[in-house]
The first five atom37 places (N, CA, C, CB, O) and aatype in JSON, in Angstrom:
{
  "aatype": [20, 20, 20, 20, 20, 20, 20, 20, 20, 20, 20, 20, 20, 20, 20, 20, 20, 20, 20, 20, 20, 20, 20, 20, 20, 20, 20, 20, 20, 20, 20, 20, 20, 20, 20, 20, 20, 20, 20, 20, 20, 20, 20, 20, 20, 20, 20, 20, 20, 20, 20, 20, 20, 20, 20, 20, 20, 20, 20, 20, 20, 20, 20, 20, 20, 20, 20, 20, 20, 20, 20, 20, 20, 20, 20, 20, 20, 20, 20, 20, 20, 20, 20, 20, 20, 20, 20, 20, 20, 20, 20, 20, 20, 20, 20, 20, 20, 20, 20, 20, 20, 20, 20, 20, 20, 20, 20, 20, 20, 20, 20, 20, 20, 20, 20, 20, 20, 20, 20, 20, 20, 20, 20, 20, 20, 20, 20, 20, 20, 20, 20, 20, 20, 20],
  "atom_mask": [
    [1, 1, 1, 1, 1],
    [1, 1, 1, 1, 1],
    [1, 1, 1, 1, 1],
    [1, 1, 1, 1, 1],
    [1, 1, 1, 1, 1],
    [1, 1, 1, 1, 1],
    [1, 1, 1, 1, 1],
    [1, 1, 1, 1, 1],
    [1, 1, 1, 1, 1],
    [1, 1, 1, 1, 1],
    [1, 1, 1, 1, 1],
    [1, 1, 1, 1, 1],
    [1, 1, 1, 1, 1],
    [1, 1, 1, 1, 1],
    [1, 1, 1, 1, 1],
    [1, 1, 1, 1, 1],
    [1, 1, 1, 1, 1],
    [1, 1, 1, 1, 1],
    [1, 1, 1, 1, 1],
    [1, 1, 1, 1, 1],
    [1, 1, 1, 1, 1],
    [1, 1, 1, 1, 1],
    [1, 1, 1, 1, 1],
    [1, 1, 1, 1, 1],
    [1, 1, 1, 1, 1],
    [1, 1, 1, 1, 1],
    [1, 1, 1, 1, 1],
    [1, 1, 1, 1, 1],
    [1, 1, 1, 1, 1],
    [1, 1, 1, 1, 1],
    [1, 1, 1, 1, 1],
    [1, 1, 1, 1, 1],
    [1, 1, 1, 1, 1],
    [1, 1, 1, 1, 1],
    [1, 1, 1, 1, 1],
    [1, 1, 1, 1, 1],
    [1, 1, 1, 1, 1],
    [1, 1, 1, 1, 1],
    [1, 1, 1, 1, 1],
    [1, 1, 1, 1, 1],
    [1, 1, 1, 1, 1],
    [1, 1, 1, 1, 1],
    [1, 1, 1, 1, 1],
    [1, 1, 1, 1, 1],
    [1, 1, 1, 1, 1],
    [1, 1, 1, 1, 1],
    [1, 1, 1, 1, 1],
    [1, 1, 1, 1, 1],
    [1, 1, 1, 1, 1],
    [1, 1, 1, 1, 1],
    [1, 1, 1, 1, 1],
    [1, 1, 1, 1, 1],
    [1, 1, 1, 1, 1],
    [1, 1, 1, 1, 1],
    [1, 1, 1, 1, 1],
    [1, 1, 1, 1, 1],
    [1, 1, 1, 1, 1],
    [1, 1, 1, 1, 1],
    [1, 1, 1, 1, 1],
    [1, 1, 1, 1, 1],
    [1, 1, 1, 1, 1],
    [1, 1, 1, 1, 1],
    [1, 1, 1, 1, 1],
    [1, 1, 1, 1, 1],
    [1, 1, 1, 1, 1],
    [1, 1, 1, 1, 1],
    [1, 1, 1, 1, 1],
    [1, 1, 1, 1, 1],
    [1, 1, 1, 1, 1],
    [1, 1, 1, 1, 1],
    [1, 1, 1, 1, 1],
    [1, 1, 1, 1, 1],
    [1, 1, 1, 1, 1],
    [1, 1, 1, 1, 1],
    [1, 1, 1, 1, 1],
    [1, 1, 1, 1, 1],
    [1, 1, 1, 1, 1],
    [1, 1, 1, 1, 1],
    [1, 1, 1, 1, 1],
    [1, 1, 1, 1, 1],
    [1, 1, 1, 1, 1],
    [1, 1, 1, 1, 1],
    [1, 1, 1, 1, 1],
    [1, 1, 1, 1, 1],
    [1, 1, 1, 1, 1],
    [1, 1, 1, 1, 1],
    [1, 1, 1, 1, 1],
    [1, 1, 1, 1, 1],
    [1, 1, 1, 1, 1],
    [1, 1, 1, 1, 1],
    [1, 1, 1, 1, 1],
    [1, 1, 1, 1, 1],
    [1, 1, 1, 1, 1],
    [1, 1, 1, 1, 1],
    [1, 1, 1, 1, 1],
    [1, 1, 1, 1, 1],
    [1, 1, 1, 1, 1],
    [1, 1, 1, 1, 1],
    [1, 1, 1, 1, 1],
    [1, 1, 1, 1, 1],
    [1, 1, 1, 1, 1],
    [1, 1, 1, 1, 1],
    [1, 1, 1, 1, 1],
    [1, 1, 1, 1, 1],
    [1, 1, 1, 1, 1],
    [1, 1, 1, 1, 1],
    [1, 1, 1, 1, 1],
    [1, 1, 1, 1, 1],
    [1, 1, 1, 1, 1],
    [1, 1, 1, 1, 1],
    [1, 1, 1, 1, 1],
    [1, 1, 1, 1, 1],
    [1, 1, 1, 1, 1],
    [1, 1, 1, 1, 1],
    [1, 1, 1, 1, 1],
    [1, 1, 1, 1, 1],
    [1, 1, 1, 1, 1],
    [1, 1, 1, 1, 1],
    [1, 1, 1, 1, 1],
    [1, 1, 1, 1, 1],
    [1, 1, 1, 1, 1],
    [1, 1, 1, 1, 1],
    [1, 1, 1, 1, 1],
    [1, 1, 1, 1, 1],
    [1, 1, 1, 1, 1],
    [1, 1, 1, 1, 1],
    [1, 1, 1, 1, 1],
    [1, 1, 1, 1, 1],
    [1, 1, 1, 1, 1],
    [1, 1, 1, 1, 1],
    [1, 1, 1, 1, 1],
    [1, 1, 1, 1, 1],
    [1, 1, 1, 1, 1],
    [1, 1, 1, 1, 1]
  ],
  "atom_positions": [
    [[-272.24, 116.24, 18.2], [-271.65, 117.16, 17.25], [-271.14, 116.35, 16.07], [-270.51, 117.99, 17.9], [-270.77, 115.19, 16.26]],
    [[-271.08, 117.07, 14.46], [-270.22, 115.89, 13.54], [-269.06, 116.29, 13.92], [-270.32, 115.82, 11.81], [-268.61, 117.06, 14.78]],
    [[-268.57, 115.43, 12.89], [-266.98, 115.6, 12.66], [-266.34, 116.98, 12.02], [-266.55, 114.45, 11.66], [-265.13, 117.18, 11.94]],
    [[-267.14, 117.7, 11.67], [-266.58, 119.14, 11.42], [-266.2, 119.67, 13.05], [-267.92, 120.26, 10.54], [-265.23, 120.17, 13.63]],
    [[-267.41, 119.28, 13.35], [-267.41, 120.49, 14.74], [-266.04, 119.71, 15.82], [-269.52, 120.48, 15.91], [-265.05, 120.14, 16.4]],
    [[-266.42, 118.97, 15.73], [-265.38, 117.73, 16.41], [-263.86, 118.05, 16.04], [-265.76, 116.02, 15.71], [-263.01, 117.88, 16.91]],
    [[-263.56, 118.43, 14.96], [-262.5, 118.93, 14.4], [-262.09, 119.77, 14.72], [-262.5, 119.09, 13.51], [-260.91, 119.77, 15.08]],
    [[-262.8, 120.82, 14.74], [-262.63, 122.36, 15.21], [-262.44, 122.13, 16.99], [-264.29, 123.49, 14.72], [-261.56, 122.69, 17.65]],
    [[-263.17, 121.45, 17.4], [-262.84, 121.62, 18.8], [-261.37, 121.09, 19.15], [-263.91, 120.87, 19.64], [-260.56, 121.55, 19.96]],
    [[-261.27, 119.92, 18.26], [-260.01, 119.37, 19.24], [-258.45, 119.13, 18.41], [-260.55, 117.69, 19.92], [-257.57, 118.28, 18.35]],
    [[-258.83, 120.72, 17.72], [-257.42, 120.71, 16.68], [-257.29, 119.63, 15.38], [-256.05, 120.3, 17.68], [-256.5, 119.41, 14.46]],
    [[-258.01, 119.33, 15.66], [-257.44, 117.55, 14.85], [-258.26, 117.68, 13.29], [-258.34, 115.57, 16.04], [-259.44, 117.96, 13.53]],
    [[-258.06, 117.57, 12.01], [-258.57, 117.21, 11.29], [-259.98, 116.45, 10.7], [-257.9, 117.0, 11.28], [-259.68, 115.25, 10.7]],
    [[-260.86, 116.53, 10.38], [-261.54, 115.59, 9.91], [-261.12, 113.93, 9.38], [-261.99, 116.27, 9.05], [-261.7, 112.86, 9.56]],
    [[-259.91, 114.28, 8.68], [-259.01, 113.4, 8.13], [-258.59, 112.75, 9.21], [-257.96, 113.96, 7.36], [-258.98, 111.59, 9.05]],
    [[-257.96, 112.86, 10.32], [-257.15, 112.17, 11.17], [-258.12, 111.47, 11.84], [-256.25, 112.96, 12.01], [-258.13, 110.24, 11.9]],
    [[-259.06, 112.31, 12.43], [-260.25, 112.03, 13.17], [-260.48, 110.66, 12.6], [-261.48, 113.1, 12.98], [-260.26, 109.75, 13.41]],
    [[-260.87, 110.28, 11.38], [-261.07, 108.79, 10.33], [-260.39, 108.3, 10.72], [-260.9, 108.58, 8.87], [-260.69, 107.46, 11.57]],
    [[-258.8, 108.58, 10.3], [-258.01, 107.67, 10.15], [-257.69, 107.27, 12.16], [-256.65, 108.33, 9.01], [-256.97, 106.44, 12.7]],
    [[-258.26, 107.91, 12.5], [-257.93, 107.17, 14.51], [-258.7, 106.31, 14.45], [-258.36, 108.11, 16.18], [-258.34, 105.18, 14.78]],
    [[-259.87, 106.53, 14.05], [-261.07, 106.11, 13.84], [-261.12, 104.42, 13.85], [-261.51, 106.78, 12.56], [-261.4, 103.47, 14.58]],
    [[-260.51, 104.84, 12.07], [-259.82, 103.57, 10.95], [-258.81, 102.41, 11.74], [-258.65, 104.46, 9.61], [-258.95, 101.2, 11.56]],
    [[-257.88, 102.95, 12.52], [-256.98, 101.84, 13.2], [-257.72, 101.61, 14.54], [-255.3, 102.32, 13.46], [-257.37, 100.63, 15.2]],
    [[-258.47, 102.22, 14.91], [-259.0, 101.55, 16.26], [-258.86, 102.39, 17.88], [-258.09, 100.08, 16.36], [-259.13, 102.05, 19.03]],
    [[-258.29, 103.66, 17.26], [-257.18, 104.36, 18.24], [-258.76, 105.3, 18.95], [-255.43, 105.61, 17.17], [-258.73, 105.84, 20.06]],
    [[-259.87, 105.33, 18.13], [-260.79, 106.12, 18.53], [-261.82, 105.05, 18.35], [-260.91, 107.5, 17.8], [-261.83, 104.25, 17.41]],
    [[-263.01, 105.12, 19.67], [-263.72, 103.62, 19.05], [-265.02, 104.53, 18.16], [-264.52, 102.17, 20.69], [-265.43, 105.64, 18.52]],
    [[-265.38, 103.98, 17.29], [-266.39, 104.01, 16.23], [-267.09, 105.14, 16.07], [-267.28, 103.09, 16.37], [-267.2, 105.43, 17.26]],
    [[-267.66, 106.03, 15.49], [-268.62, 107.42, 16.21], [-269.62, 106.59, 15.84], [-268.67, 109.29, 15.55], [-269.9, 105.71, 15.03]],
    [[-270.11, 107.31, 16.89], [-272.27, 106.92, 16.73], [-272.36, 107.81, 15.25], [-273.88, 108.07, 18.57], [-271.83, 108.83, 14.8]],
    [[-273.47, 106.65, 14.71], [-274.44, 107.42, 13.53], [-275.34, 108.23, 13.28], [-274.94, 106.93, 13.06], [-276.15, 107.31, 13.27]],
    [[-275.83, 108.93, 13.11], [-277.17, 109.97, 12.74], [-277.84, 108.63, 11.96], [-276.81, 111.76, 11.48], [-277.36, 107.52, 11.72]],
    [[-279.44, 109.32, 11.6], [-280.07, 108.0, 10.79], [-280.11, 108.15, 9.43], [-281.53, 107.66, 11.16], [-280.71, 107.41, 8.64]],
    [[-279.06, 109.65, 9.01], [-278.48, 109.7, 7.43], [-277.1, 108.88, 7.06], [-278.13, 111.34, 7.05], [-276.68, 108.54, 5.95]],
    [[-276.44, 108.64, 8.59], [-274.72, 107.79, 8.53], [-273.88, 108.78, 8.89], [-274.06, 107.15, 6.89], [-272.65, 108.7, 8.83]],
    [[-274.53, 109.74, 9.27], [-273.07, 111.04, 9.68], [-272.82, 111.08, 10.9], [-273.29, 112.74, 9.41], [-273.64, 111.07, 11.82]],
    [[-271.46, 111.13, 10.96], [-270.45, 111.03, 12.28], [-271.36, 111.23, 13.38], [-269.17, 112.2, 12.37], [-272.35, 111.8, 12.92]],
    [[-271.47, 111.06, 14.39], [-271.81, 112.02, 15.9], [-270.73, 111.55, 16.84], [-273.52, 111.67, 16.77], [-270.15, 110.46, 16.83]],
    [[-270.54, 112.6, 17.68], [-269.15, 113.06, 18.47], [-269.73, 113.44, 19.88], [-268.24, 114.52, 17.7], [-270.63, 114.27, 20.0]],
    [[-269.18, 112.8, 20.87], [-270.02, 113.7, 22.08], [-268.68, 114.1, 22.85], [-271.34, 112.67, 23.25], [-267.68, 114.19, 22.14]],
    [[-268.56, 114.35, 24.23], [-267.73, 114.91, 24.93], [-266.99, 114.19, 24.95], [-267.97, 115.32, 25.89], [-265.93, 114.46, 24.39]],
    [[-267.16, 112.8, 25.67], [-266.03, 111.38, 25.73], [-265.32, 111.12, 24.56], [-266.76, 109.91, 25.99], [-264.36, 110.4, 24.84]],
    [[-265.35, 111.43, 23.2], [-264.99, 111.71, 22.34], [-263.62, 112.6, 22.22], [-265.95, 112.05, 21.96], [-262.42, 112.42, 21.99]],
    [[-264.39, 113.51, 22.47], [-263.74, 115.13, 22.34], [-262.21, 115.04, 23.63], [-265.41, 116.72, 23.05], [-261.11, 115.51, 23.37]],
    [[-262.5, 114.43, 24.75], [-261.66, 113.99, 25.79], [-260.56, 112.96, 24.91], [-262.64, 113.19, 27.07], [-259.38, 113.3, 24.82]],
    [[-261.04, 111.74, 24.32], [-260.07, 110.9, 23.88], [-259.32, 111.67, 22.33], [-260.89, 109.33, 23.68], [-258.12, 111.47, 22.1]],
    [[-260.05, 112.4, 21.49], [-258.98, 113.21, 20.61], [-258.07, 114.4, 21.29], [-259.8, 113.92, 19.42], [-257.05, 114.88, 20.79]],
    [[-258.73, 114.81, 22.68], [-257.39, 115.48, 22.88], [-256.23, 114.75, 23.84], [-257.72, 116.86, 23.51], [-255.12, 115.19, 24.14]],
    [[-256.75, 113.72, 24.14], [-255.88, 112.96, 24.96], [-254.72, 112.31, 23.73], [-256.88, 111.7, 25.9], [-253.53, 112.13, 23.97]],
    [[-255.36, 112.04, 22.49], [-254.48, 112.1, 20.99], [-253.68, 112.49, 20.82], [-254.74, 112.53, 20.07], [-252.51, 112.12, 20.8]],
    [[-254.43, 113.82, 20.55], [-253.04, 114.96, 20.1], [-252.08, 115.74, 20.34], [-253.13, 115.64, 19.74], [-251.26, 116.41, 19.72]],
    [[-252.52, 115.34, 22.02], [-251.48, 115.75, 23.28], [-250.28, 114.68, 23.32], [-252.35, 115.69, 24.91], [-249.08, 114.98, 23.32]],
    [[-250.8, 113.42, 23.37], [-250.0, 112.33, 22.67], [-249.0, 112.47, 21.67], [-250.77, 111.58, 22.12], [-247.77, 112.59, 21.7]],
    [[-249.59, 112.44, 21.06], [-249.18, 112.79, 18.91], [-248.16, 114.12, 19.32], [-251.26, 113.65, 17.35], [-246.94, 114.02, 19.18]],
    [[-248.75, 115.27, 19.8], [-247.67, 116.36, 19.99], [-246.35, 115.87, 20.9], [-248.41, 117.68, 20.76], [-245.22, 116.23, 20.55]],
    [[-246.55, 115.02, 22.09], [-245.37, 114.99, 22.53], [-244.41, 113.97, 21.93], [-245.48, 114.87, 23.78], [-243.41, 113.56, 22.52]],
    [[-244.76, 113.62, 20.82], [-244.11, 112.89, 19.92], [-244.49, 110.85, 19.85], [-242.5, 113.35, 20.39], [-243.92, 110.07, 19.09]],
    [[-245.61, 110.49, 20.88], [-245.36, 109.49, 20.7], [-245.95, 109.1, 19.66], [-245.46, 108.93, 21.57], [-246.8, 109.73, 19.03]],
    [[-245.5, 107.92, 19.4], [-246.35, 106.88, 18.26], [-247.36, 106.33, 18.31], [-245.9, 105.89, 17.92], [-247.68, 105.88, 19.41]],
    [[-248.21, 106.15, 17.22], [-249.36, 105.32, 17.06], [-249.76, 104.29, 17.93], [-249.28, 104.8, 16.01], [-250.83, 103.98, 18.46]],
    [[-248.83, 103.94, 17.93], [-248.44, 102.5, 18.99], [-248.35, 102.4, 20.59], [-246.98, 102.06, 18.67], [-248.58, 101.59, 21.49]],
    [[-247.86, 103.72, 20.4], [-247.55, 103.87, 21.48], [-248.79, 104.88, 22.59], [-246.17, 104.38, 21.2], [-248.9, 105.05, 23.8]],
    [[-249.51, 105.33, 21.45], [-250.48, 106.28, 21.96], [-251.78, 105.57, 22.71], [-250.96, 107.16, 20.72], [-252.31, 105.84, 23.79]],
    [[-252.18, 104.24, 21.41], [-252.53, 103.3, 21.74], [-252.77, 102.68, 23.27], [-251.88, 102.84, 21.11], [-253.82, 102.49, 23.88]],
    [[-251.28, 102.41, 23.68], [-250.61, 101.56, 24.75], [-251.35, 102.57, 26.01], [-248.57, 101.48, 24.65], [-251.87, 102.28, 27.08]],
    [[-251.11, 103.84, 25.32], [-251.42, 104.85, 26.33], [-253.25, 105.14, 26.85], [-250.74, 106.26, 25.6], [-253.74, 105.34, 27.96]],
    [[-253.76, 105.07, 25.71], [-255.22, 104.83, 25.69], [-255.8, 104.21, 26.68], [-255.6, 104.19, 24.7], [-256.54, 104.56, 27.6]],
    [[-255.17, 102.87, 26.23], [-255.78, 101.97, 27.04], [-255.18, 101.65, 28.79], [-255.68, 100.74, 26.12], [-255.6, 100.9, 29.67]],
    [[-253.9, 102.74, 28.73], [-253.86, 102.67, 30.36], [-254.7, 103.56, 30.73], [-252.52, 102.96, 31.1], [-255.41, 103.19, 31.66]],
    [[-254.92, 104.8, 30.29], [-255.63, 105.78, 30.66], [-257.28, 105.35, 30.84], [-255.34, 106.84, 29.65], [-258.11, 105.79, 31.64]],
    [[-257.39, 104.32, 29.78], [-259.18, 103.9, 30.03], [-259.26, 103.13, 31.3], [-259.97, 102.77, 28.7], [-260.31, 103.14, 31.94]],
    [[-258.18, 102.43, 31.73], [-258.07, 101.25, 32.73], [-258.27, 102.02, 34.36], [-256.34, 100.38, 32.51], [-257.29, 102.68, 34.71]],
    [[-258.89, 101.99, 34.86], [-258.35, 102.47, 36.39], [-257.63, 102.13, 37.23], [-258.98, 102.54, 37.11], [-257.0, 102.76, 38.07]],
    [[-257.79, 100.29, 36.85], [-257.0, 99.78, 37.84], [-255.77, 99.71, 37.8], [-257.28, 98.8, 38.09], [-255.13, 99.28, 38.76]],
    [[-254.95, 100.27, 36.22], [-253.61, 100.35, 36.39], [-252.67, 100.39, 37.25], [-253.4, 100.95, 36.05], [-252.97, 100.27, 38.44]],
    [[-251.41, 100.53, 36.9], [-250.53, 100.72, 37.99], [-250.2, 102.12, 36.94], [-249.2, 99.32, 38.49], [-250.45, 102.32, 35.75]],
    [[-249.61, 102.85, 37.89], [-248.77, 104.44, 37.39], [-247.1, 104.13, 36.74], [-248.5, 105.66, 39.14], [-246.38, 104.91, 36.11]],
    [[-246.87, 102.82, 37.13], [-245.82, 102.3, 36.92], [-244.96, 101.88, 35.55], [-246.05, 101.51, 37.53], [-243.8, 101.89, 35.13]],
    [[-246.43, 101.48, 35.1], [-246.83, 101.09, 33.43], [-246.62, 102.35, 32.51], [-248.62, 100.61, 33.24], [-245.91, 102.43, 31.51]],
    [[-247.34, 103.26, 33.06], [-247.44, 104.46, 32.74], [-246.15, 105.11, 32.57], [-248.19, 105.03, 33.59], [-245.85, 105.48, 31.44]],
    [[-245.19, 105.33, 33.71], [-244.12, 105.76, 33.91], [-242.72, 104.82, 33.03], [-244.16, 105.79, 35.44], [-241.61, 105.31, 32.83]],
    [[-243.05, 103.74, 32.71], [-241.94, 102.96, 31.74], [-242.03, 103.49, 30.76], [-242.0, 101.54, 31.41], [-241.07, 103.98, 30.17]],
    [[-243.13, 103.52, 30.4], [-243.61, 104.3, 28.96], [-243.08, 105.19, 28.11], [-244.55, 104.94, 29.09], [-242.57, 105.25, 26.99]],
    [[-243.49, 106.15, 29.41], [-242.91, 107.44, 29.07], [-241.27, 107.71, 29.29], [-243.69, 108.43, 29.91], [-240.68, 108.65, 28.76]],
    [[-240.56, 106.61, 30.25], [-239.32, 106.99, 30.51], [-238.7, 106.18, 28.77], [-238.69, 106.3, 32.32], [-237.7, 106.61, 28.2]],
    [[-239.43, 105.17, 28.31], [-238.6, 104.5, 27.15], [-238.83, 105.42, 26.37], [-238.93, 103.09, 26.55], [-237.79, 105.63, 25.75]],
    [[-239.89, 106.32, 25.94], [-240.51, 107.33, 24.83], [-239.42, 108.36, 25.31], [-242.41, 107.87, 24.95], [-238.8, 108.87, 24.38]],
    [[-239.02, 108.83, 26.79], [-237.93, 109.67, 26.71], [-236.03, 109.58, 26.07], [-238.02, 109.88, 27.99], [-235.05, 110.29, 25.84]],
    [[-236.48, 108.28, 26.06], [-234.79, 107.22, 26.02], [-234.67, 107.59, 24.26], [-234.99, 104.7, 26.51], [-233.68, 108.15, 23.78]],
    [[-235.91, 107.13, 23.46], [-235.82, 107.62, 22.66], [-235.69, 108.26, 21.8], [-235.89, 107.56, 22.68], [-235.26, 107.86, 20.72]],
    [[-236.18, 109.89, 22.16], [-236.32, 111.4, 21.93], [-234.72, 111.51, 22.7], [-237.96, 112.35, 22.79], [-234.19, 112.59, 22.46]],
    [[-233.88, 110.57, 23.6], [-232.75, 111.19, 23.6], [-231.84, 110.9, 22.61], [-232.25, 111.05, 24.65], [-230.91, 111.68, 22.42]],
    [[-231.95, 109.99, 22.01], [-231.33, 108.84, 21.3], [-231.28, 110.18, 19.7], [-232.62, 106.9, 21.25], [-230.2, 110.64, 19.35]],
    [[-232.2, 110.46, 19.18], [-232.72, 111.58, 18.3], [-232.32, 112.61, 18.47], [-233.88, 111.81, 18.28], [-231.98, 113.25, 17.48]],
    [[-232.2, 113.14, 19.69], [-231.39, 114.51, 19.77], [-230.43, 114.36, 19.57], [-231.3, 115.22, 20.76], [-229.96, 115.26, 18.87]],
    [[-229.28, 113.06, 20.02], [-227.93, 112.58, 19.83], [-227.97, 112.76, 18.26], [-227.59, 110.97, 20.43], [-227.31, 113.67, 17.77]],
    [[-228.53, 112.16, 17.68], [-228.55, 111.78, 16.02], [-228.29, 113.25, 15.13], [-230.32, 111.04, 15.52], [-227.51, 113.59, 14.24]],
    [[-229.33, 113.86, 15.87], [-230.07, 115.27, 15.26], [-228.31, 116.16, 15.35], [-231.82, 116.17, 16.7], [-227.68, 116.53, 14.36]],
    [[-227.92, 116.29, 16.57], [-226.75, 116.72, 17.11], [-225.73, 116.79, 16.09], [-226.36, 115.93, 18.17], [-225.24, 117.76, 15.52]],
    [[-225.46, 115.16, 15.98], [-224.47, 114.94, 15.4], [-224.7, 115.63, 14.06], [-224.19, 113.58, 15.43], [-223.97, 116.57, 13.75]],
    [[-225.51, 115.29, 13.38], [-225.81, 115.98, 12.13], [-226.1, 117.71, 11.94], [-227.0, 115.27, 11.7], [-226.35, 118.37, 10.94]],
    [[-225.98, 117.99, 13.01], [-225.51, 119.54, 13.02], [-224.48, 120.07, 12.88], [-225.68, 120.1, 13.89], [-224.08, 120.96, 12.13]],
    [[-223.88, 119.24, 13.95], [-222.23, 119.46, 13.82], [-221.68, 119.04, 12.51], [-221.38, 118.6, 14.91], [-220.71, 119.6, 12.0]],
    [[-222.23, 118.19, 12.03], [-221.03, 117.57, 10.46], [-221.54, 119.06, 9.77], [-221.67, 115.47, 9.09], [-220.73, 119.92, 9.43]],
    [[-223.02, 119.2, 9.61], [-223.0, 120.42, 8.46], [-222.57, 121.77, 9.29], [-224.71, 120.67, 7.64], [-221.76, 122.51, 8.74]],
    [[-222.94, 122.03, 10.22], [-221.78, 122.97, 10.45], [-220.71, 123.17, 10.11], [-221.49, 123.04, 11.21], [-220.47, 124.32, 9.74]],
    [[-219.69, 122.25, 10.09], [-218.46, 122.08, 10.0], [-217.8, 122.41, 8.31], [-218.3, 120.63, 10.56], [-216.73, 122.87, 7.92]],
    [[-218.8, 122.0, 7.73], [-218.82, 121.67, 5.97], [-218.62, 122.94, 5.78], [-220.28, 121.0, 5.05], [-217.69, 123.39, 5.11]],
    [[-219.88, 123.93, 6.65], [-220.55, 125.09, 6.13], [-219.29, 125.98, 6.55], [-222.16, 125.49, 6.8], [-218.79, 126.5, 5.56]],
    [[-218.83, 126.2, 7.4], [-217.43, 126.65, 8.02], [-216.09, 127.11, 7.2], [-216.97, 125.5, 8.8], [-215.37, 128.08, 6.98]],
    [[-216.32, 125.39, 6.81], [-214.66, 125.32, 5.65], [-215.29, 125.65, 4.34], [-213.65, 123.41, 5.4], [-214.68, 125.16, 3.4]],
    [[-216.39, 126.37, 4.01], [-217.24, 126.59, 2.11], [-216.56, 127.69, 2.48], [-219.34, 126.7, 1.46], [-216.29, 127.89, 3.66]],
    [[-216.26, 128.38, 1.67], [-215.52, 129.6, 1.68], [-217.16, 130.39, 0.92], [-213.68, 129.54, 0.59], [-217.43, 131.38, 1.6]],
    [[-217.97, 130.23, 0.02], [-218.95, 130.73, -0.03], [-218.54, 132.03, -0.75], [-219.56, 130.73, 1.19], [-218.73, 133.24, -0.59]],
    [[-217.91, 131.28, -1.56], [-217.98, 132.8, -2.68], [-217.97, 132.46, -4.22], [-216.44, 133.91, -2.48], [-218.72, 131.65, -4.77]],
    [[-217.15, 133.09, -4.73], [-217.79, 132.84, -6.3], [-217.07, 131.64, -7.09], [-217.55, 134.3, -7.31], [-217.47, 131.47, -8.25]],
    [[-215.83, 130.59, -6.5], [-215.01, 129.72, -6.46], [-216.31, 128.31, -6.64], [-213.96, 129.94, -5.01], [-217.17, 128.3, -5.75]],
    [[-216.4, 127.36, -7.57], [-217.08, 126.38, -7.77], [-216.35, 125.21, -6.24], [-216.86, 125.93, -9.59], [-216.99, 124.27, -5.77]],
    [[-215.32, 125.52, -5.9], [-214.84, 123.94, -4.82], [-215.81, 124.59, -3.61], [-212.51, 123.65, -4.15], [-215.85, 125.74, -3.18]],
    [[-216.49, 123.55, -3.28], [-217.38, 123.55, -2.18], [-217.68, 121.99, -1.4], [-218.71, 124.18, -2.79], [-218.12, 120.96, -1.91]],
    [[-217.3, 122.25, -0.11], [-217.07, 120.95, 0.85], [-218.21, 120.44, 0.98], [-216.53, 121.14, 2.25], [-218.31, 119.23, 1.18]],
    [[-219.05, 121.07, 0.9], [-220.67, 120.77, 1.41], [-220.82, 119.83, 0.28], [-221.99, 122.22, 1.45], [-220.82, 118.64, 0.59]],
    [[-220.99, 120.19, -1.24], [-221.45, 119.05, -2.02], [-220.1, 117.83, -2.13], [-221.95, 119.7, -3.62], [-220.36, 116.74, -2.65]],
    [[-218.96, 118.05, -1.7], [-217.87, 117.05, -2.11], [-218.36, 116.26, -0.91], [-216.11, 117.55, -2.2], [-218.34, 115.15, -1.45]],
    [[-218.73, 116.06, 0.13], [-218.83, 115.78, 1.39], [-220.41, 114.89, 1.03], [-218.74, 117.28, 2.52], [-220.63, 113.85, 1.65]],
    [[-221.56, 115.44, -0.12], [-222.43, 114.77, -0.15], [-222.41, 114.0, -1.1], [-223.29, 115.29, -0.05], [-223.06, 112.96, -1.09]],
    [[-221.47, 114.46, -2.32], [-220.69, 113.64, -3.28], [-220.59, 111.73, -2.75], [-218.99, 114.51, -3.29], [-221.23, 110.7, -2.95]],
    [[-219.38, 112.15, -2.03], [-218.66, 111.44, -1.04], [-219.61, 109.88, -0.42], [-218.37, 112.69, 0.24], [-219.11, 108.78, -0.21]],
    [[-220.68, 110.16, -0.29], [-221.5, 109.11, 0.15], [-222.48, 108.75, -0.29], [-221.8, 109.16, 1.06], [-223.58, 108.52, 0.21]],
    [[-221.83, 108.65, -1.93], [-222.57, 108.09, -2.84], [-222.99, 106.14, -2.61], [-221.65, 108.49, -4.2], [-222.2, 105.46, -1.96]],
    [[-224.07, 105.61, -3.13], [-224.09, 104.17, -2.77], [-223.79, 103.43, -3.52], [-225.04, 103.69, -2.42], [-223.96, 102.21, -3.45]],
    [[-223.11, 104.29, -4.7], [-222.54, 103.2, -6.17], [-221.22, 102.73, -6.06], [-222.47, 104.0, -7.75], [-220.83, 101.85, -6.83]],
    [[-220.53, 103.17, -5.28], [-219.07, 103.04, -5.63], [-218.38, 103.95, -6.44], [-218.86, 101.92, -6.21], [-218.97, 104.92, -6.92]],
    [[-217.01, 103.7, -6.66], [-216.01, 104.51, -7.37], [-216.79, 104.78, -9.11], [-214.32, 103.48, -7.36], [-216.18, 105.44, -9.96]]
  ]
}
């Protein structure tokens, strides 16, 4: 199949499809004898093994790491399981972050009185952490 059809099957872009392509994350497509993409099933398996990846948030890097346990048989599940527990450590680490930054603008949004009065906490508060100084 080209890379249109390849696209359509496995969510993924034409564009991305390249660029996996491009870093190594997808190995090479076979050529036609004009130079156009060809895509077969093993293909179609490793872009959704991608974007299942990519959706649960990991990284390039990390998807990678994942690839190549998944190509390996002889792995250990173990490898596998660090992985994903550090990729979870992380996404907790982000929710903490995310959190916190709910609560501050909450809080802003709370004390704005939000009416026709120009004093508003929200911009004094973004004022406030300016990087120039006084």
């Amino acid at each position: 199949m080209n890379i249109g059809q390849a696209a359509r099957k496995s969510g993924l872009s034409a564009k991305m499809i390249r660029y996996y392509e491009s870093i190594g994350l997808l190995k090479p497509a076979h050529r036609s004898d004009s130079g156009y993409r060809l895509y077969g099933n093993d293909d179609l398996h490793s872009l959704a093994f991608i974007k299942r990846s990519r959706d649960l948030g990991f990284s390039l890097e990390e998807v990678g790491k994942l690839l190549t346990l998944w190509q390996d048989r002889q792995r250990a599940s173990a490898d596998v399981k660090a992985l994903a527990r550090q990729h979870i450590d992380e996404l907790n680490q982000k929710i903490r972050e995310l959190a916190g930054l709910r609560d501050t603008l909450q809080d802003l949004v709370e004390h704005c009185h939000g009416d026709h009065r120009p004093d508003c906490p929200i911009l004094k508060e973004l004022a406030s952490g300016s990087c120039c100084g006084p």
